[in-house]
C-alpha positions in Angstrom: 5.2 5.3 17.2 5.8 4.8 13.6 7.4 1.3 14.1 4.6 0.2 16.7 2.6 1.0 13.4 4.5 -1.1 11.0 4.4 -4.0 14.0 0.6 -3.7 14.1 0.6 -4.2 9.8 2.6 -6.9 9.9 0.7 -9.0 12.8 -2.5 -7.6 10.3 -0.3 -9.7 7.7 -0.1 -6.5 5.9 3.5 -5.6 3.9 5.2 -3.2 5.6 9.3 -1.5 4.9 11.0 0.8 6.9 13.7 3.1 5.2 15.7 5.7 5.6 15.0 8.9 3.6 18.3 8.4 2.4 18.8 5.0 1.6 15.2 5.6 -0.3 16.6 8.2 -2.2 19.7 6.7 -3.5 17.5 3.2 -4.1 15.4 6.0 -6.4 18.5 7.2 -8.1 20.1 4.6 -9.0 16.5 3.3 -10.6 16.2 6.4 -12.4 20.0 6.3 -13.6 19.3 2.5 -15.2 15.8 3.8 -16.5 13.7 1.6 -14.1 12.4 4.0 -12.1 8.7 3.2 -13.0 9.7 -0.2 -11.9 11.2 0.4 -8.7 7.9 2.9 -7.8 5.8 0.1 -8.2 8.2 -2.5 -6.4 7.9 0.0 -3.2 3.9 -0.3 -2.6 3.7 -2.4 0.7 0.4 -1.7 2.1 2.7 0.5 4.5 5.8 2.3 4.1 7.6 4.0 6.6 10.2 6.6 5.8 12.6 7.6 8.6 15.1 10.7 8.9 13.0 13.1 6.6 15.0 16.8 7.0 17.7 14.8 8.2 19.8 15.6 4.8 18.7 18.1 2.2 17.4 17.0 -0.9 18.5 18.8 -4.3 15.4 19.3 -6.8 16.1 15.7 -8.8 15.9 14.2 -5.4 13.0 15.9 -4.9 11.2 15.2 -8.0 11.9 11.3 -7.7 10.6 11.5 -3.9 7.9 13.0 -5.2 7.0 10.4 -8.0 7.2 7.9 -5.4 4.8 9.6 -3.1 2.5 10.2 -6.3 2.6 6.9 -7.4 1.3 5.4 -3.6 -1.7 8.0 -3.1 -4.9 6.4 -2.4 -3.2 2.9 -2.8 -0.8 2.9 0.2 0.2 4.0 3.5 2.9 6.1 3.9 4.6 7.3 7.1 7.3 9.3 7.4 9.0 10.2 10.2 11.6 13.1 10.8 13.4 15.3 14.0 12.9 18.8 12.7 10.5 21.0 13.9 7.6 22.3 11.7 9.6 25.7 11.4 12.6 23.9 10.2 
């Protein structure tokens, strides 16, 4: 569903990425590591972005933190879909 999502963005000629959780992550960390991490947030507003595998690796708290800057940084300007396999519970 989330990709038929994206597909429907793009033929609105809207900007759309699809990640990984992970590869978002370590795209985040490596930002952060050569202080552009404010850079990088604002490089990653397509009008949607779509996050796959969320739960499918745990994040430690830095992780967290810089998943949560991005997140932050798109509310009320972006759409943001993520996608994951784990149950609520979980």
């Amino acid at each position: 569903m989330a990709i038929a999502l994206g597909v429907k963005a793009v033929e609105a000629s809207h900007k759309v990425l699809f990640v990984t959780l992970e590869t978002m992550i370590i795209r985040l960390k490596r930002a952060y590591i050569e202080n552009r991490i404010e850079r990088q947030i604002q490089q990653l507003v397509p009008k949607v972005l779509i996050i796959d595998e969320m739960g499918y690796l745990p994040m430690n708290h830095d992780e967290a933190g810089l998943f949560f800057r991005l997140l932050s940084g798109r509310y009320e300007k972006a759409s943001t879909i993520i996608t994951s396999n784990k149950s609520f519970v979980d």
